[in-house]
C-alpha positions in Angstrom: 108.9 88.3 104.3 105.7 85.8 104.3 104.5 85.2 108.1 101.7 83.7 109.7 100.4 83.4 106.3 100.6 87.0 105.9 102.7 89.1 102.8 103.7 92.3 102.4 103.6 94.1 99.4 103.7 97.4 97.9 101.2 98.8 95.2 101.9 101.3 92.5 98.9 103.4 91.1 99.1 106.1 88.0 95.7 106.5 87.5 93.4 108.1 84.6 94.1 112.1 86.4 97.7 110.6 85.0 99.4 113.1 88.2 101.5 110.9 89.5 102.6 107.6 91.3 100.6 106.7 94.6 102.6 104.4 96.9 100.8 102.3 99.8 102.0 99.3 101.5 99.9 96.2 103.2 100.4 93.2 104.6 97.5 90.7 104.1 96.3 87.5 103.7 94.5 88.2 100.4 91.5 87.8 101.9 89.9 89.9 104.8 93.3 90.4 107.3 94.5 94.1 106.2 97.3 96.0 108.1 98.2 99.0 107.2 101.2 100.6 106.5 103.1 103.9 105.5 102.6 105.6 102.1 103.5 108.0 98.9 102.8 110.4 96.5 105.3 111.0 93.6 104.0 113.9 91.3 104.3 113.6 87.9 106.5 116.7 86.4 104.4 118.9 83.4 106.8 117.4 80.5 106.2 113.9 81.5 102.7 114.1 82.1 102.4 116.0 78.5 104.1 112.7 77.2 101.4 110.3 78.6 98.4 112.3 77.3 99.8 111.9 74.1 100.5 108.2 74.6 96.6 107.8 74.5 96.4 109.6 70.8 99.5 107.0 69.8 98.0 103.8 71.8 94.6 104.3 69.5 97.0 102.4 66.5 97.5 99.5 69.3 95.9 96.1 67.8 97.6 93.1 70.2 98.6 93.8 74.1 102.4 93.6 73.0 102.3 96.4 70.6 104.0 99.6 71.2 103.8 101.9 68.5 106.0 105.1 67.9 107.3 106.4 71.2 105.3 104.2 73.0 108.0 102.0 74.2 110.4 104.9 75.5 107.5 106.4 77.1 106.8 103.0 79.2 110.6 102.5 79.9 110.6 105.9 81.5 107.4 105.2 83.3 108.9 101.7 84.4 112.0 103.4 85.7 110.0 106.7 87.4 108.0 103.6 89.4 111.4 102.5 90.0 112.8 105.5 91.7 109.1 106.1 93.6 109.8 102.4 95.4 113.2 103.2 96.3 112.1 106.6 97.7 109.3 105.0 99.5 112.0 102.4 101.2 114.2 105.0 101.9 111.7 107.6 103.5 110.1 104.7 105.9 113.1 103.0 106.8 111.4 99.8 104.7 114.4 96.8 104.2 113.9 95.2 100.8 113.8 91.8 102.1 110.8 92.7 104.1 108.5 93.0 101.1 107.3 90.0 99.5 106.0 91.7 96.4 105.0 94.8 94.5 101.5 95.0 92.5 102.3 97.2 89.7 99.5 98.9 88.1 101.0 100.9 85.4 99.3 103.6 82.9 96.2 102.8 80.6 96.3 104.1 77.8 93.9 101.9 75.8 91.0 100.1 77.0 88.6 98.2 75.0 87.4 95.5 76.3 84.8 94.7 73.3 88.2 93.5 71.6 89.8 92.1 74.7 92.0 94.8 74.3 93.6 96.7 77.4 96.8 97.9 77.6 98.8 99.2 80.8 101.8 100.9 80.0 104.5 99.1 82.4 107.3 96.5 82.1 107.2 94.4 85.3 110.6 93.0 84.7 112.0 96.1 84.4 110.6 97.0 88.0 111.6 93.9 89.4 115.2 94.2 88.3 115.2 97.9 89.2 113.7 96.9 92.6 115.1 93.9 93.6 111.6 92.3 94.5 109.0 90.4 92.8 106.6 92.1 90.3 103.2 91.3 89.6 101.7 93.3 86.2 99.4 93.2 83.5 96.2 92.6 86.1 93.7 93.4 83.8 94.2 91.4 80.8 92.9 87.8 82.0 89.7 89.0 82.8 89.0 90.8 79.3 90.2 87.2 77.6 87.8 85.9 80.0 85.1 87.6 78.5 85.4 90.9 81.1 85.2 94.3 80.6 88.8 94.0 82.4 87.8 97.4 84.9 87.3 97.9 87.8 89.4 95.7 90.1 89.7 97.3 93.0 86.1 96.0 94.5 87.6 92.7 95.5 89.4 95.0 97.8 86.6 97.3 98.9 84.7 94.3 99.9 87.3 93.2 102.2 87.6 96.9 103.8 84.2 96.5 104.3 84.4 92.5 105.8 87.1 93.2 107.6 85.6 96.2 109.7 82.1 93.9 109.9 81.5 95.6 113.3 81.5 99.2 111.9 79.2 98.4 108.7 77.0 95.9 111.2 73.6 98.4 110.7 74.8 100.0 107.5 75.0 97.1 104.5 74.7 97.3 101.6 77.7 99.6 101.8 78.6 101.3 98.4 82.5 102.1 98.0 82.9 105.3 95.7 86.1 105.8 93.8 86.3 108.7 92.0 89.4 109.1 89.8 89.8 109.9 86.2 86.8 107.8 86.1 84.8 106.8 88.8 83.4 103.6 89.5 81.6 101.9 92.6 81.7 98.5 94.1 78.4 97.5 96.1 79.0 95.4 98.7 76.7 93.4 100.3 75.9 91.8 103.6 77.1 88.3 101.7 77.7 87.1 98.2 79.8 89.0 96.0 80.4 92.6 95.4 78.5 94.4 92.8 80.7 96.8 90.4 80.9 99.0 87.3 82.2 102.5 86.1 79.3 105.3 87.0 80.8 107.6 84.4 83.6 110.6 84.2 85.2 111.8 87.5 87.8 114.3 87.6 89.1 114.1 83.8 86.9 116.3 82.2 87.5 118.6 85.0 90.8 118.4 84.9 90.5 118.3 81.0 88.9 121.7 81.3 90.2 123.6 83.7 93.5 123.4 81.6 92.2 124.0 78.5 90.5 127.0 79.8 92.4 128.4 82.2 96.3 126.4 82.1 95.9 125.0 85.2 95.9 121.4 85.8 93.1 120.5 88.4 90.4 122.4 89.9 92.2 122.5 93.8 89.1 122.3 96.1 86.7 123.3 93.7 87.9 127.1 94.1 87.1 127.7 90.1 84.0 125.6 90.4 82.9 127.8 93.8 82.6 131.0 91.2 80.2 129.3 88.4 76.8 127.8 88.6 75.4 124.4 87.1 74.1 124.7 83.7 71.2 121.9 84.0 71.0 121.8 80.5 74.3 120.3 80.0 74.2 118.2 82.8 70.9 116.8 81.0 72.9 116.4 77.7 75.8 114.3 79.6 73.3 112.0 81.4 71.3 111.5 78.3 74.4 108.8 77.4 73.1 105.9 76.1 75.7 104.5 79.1 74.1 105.4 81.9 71.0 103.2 80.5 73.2 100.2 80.7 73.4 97.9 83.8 76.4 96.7 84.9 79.5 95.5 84.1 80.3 98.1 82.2 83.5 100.3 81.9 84.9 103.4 80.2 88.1 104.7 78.2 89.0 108.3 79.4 88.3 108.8 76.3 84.9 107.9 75.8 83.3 111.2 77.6 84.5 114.5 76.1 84.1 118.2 76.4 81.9 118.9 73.4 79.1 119.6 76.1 80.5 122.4 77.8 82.5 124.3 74.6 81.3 128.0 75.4 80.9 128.1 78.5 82.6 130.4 81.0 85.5 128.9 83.0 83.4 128.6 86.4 80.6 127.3 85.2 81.6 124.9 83.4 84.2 123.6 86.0 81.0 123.6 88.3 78.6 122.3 85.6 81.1 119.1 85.1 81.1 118.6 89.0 77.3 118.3 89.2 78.0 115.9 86.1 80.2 113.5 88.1 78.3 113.4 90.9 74.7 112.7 88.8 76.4 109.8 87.4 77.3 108.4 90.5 74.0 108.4 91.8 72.2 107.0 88.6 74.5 103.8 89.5 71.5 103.2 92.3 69.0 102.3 88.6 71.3 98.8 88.0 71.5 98.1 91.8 69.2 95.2 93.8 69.3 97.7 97.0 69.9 101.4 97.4 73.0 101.3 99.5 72.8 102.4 103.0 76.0 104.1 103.3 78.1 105.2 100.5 82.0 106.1 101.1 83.6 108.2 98.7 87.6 107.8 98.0 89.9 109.1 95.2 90.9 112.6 94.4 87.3 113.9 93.8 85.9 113.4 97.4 87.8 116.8 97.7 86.3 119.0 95.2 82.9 119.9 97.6 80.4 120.6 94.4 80.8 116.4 93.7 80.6 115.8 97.8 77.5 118.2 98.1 75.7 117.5 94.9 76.1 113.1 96.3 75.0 113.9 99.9 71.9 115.8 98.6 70.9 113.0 96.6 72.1 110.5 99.3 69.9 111.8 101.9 67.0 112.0 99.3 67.8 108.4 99.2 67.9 107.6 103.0 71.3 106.8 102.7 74.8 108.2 104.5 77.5 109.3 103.0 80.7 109.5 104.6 84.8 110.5 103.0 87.1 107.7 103.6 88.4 109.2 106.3 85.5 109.5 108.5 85.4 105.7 108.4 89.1 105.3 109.7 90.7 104.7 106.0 92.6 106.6 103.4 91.2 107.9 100.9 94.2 109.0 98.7 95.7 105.6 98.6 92.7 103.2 98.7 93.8 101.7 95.1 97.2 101.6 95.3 96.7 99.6 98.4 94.3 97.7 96.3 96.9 97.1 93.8 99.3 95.6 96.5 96.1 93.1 97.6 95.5 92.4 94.4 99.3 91.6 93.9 98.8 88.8 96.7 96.0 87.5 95.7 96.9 86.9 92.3 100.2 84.5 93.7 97.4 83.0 95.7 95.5 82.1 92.7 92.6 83.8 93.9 89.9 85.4 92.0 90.4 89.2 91.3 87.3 89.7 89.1 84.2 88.0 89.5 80.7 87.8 86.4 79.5 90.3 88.7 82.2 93.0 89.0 83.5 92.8 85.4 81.0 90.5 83.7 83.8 87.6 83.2 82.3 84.3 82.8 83.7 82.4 85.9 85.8 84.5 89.0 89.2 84.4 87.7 92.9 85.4 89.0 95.1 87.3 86.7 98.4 89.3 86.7 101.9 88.1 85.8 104.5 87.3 87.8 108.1 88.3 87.5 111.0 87.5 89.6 114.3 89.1 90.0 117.2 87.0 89.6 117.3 84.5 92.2 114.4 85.6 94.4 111.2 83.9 95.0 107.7 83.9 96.6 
């Protein structure tokens, strides 16, 4: 329920690792007043996850935003409905009334992302949630800033940069301040002292990790790094991956999952190349400093691969060659396992607000624009 200005709202994350469903609620003003609230992580079972990966072989037919091929639309019904169930779990476990939440921000899945065709699709029917629910939806995020001339990715630095504004008197000394994300994909959002954030995708994070760790060995993610702890790097491939034509590029820029594969490492032992794809991640992370006006001062890493310690060591060796800090979410008083699904519930408020989401220099768009779509239960409102 709105007060003070303030709403509440909870955001829904299945991100490119394509695990599960992250949970996080805040209440915020859209623009630098953030409380924070409890959150959730619903794991994706083997079967269903199998049925996502191959929703990216079946999305690669997709030619408009609407389309869904084959089993597509059964896949995003069940995937509608599983958000479903996570939201009422969440209520249920945090003793959350409905009526207390103004509105969910509802990511979805991507399963194709071109933005050279204004194509993205998400995977996600927001009036399903919202009649499941009971509470206003907001969906479809990404699509206003690709038919705005975007690469429609990432979104989650208008939040970082109001993480960072908000806590002003923590950063004080330490601007520019460069958020890390590393997911599926990792990208980075530079913020600094004033103006508007700087952001683009730095490369592959986890998903060619997790890509080969279960081709290889069945499992799906490298836990801590254990398998990467027994190889070596092989600077060679490293050297190969880096040689992208991407990294060249300056930002905005973003990535399919698809667009990095394993070709590089086919051969190698288990361990070294679970190791060899670490120091990958992490050297693509730091060539983001070539397309940046500063080198950052202090660089915060969040997402899923600030806990494999080959990407955390290989970044801190090449932060402190820089100068720079380099600090896990959590030594900076936030969370790094839900930073963009509470991005996605900012986001959520900011789009009712009308207020930008994307701006030329986080996505390349022409102009800062709003986006998302809005979808109301029977007779509720915002």
């Amino acid at each position: 329920m709105m007060r003070d200005g303030l709403q509440t709202a909870i955001g829904l994350m299945s991100g490119t690792s394509m695990d599960g469903i992250d949970v996080a609620m805040l209440t915020t003003d859209g623009v630098d007043r953030l409380e924070f609230h409890a959150n959730l992580f619903v794991p994706y079972d083997p079967a269903f996850r199998h049925k996502l990966e191959s929703a990216l072989q079946t999305a690669k037919l997709i030619t408009r935003r609407d389309e869904r091929p084959g089993d597509l639309f059964d896949i995003e019904t069940e995937l509608s409905d599983r958000h479903a169930d996570a939201v009422e779990t969440f209520l249920a476990q945090n003793g959350v009334e409905r009526d207390d939440v103004d509105l969910i921000g509802f990511h979805g899945q991507t399963v194709l992302h071109r933005p050279a065709q204004a194509l993205t699709v998400q995977l996600g029917d927001g009036s399903r949630l919202a009649r499941r629910t009971q509470i206003p939806v907001v969906f479809d995020m990404r699509a206003n800033d690709v038919q705005n001339g975007g690469q429609g990715a990432p979104l989650v630095p208008a939040y970082h940069a109001a993480l960072a504004r908000s806590r002003r008197e923590n950063f004080a000394e330490k601007f520019p301040v460069c958020f890390v994300n590393i997911g599926g994909i990792s990208n980075i959002s530079y913020v600094p002292g004033e103006g508007d954030p700087i952001a683009f995708d730095t490369g592959p994070g986890n998903a060619l990790i997790d890509q080969w760790v279960s081709r290889e060995g069945g499992i799906p993610y490298d836990a801590g790094g254990a398998i990467a702890s027994e190889g070596g790097v092989i600077q060679a491939v490293v050297d190969r991956y880096l040689a992208s034509s991407f990294f060249d590029k300056a930002g905005p820029k973003s990535l399919d999952r698809n667009d990095f594969t394993l070709a590089e490492v086919d051969g190698l032992e288990l361990a070294d190349g679970a190791r060899t794809l670490a120091s990958v991640s992490a050297g693509a992370i730091m060539r983001a400093v070539e397309h940046l006006p500063e080198r950052p001062k202090l660089w915060i890493l969040c997402g899923g691969g600030r806990k494999n310690p080959h990407i955390v060591g290989d970044m801190r060796d090449a932060a402190l060659g820089m100068g720079a800090e380099l600090a896990l979410a959590e030594d900076v008083g936030l969370n790094g396992d839900f930073t963009e699904a509470e991005a996605w519930a900012y986001l959520a408020v900011r789009a009712v607000l009308d207020l930008p989401l994307t701006y030329p220099t986080t996505t390349g768009c022409k102009h800062a624009v709003s986006g998302g779509i809005l979808t109301r239960p029977a007779g509720k409102g915002v």
